[in-house]
C-alpha positions in Angstrom: -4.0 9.7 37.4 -3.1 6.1 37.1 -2.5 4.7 33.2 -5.1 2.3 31.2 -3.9 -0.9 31.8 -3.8 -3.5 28.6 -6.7 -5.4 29.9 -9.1 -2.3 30.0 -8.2 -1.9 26.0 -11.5 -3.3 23.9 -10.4 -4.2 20.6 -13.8 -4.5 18.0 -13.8 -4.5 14.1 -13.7 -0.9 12.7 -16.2 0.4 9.9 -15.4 2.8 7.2 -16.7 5.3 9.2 -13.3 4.6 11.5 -11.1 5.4 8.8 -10.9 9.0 9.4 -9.2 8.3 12.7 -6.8 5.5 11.3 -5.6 7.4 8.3 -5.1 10.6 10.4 -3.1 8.8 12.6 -1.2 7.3 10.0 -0.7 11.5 8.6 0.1 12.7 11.5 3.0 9.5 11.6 4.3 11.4 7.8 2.9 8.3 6.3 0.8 10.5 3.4 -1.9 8.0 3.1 -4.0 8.4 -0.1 -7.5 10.4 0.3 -9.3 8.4 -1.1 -8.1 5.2 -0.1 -10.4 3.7 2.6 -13.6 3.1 0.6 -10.6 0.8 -1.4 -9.2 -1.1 1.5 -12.6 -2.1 3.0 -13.7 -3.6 -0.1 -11.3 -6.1 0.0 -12.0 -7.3 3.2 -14.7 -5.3 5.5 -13.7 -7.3 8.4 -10.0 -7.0 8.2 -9.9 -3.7 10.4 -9.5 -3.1 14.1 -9.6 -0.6 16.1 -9.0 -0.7 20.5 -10.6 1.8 22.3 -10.2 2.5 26.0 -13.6 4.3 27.5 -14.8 4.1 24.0 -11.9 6.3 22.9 -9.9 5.0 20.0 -5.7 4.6 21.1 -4.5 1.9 18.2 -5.5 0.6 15.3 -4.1 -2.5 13.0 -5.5 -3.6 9.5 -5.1 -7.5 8.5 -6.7 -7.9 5.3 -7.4 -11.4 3.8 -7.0 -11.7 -0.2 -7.8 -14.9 -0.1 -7.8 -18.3 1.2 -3.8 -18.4 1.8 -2.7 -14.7 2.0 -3.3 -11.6 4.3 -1.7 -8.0 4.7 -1.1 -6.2 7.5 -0.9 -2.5 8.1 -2.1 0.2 9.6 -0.5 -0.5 13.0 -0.9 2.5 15.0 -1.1 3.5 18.8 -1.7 7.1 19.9 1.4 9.0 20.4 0.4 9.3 24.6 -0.4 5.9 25.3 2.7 3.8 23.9 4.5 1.2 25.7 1.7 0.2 27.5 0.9 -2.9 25.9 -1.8 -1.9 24.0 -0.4 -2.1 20.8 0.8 -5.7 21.6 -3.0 -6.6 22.4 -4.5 -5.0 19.4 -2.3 -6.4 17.0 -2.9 -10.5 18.8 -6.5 -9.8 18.4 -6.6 -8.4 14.8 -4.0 -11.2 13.9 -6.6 -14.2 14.7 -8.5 -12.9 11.4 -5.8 -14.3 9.3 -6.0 -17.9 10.5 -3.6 -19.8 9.2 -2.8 -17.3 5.9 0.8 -16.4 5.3 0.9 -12.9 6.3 2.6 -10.2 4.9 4.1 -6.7 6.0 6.1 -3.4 5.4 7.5 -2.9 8.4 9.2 0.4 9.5 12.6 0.4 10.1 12.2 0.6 13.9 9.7 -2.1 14.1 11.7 -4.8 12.6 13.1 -6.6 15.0 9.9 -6.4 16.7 8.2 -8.3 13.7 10.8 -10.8 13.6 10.2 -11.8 17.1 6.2 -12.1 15.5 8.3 -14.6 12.9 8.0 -12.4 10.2 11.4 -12.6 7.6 12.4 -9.9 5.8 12.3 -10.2 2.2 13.2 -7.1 0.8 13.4 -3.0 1.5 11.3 -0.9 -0.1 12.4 3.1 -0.8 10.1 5.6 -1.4 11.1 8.2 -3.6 9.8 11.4 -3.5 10.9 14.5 -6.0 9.0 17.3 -8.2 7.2 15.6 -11.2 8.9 16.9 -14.4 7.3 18.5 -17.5 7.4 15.3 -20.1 5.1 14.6 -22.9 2.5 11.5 -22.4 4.6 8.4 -24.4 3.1 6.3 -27.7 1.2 3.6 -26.2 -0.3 5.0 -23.5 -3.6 6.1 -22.4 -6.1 6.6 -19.5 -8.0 3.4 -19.2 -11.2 2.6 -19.9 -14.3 0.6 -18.4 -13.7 -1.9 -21.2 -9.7 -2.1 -19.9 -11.0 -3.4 -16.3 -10.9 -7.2 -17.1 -7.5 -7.2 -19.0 -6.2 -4.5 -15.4 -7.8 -7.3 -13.3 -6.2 -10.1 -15.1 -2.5 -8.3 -15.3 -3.0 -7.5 -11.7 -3.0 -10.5 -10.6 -0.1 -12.0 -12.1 2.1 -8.9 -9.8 0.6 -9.5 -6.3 0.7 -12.3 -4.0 -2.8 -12.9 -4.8 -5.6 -11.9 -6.9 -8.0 -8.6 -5.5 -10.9 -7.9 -8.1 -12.7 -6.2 -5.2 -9.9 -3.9 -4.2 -9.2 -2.8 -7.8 -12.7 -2.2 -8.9 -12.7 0.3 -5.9 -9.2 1.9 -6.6 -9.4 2.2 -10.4 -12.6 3.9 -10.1 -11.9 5.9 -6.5 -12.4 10.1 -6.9 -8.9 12.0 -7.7 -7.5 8.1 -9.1 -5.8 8.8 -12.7 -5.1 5.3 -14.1 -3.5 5.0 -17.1 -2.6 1.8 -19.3 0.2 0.7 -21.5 -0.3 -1.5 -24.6 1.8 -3.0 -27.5 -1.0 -3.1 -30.2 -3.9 -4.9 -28.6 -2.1 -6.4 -25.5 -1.9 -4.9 -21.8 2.2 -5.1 -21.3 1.2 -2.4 -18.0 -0.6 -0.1 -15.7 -0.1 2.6 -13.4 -2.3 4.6 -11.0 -1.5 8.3 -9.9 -3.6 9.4 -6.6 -3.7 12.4 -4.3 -2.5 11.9 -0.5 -2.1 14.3 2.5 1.5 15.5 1.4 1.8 14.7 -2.1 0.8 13.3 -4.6 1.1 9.0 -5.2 2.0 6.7 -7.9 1.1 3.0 -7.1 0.8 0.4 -8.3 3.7 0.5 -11.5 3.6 -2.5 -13.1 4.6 -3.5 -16.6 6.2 -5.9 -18.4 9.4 -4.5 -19.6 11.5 -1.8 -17.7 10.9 1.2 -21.3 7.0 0.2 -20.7 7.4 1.4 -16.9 9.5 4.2 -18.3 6.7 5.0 -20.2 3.8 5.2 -17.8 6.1 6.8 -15.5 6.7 9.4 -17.8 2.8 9.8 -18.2 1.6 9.5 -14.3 4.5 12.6 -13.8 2.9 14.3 -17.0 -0.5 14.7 -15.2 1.1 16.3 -12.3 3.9 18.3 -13.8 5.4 20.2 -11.2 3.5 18.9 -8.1 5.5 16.9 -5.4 4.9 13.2 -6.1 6.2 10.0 -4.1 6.3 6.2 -5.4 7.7 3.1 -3.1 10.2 1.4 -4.8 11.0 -2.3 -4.0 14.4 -2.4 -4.3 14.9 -5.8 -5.9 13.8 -3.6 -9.3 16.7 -2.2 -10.3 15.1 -0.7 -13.0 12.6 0.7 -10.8 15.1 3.1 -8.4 16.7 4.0 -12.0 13.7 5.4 -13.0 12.7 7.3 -9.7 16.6 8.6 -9.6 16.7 9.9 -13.3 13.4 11.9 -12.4 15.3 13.5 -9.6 13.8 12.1 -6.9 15.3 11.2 -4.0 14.3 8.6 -0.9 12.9 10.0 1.5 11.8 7.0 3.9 12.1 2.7 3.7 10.4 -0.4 4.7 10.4 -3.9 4.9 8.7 -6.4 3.1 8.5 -9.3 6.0 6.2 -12.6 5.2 5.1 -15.2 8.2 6.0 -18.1 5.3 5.6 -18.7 1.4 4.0 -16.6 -0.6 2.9 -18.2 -4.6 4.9 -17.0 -7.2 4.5 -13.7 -9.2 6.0 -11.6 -11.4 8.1 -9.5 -9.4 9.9 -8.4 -12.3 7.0 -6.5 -13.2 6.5 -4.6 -10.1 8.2 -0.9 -10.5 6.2 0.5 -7.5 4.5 -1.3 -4.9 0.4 -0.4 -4.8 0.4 0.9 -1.1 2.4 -0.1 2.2 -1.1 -0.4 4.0 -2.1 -3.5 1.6 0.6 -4.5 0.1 
């Protein structure tokens, strides 16, 4: 039986509907995507999904999401186990790439795959550790609590000052998603930081952490662990936040896998400071 040759690969948009597919492949690669986070991801940018099929059988996929009129996110790059090195992979991801025009694009890029992406001209910018350990017993901190429907502007708003670009339609999908515990910190009547705990395959997920100061992160931290007390739990650490592997290392959590943050070119400036766990490696 003679292999599928590159050029017999079809490479269309994929639907939510697709995501089952994409996200088992990306379990089945120990990548514990969340459960419910494809309903999330296509709401910020329907179109930003691909999938190439061969005989109308899916073999690879590759997400390149568009925030907004200068940045894009790619992820979910996947080929099925018995059809690598073919060149399949290599055609999905050219076609899927077009959708970010002229965008600086940005990845986490497995530790394999890095010299592959710099070849792309993607520049590393920093690793990213995920830490994964037991969540311990802890009571829930002063100055924090779930949030609210009236806390959604002043999340948006804080949001946006962490990320490379602003995504209202992405957050009003994952601070609302099924299983999604988000909690808020606030020093009397202002937002100094948020956090989001979520179920995935293997364990459970913190992401994003973001706060102003490294004892507000402590604090959420303490909280997100609090609501699953005793359950395994994994958060990705940049590790330009020192404070950040502190706080997954006193927990007694340990890395259990890295990435790299690669960007095509500039990205605006945020507050990376702020950023004590990274929302997701699929977007960024």
């Amino acid at each position: 039986m003679t292999s599928p040759a590159p050029q017999d690969l079809v490479v269309t948009q994929a639907t939510l509907d697709d995501w089952p597919v994409i996200s088992g492949w990306a379990a089945d690669e120990g990548w514990n995507p969340g459960l419910s986070d494809g309903p999330a991801f296509f709401a910020q940018d329907p179109e930003g999904f691909f999938l190439g099929r061969i005989d109308g059988e899916p073999v690879s996929a590759i997400s390149v999401v568009n925030y907004d009129a200068h940045y894009a996110f790619l992820g979910c790059y996947l080929v099925r186990p018995d059809l690598r090195g073919r060149g399949h992979g290599l055609t999905t991801w050219k076609t899927a790439l077009a959708h970010a025009g002229d965008r600086t694009v940005g990845l986490d890029g497995v530790v394999a795959q890095q010299d592959n992406y710099r070849q792309s001209g993607f520049e590393p910018a920093y690793r990213t550790v995920r830490f994964t350990g037991v969540a311990p017993t802890a009571e829930i901190p002063e100055g924090v609590r779930p949030a609210r429907p009236a806390d959604r502007t002043a999340v948006t708003a804080y949001d946006a000052t962490c990320h490379p670009a602003p995504r209202p339609r992405f957050l009003a999908a994952w601070l609302a998603a099924p299983g999604h515990t988000v909690l808020v910190h606030h020093d009397g009547d202002r937002l100094t930081g948020y956090g989001v705990l979520r179920p995935g395959h293997d364990s459970l997920r913190i992401g994003p952490l973001f706060a102003d100061t490294a004892a507000d992160a402590h604090a959420l931290f303490a909280a997100l662990t609090a609501e699953a007390a005793g359950a395994q739990v994994a958060i990705d650490v940049p590790e330009t936040s020192t404070a950040g592997l502190a706080l997954a290392e006193s927990a007694g959590f340990t890395p259990s896998f890295e990435t790299a943050r690669m960007y095509t070119g500039p990205v605006r400036e945020y507050a990376r400071e702020r950023v004590f766990g990274v929302t997701t490696l699929e977007l960024g």
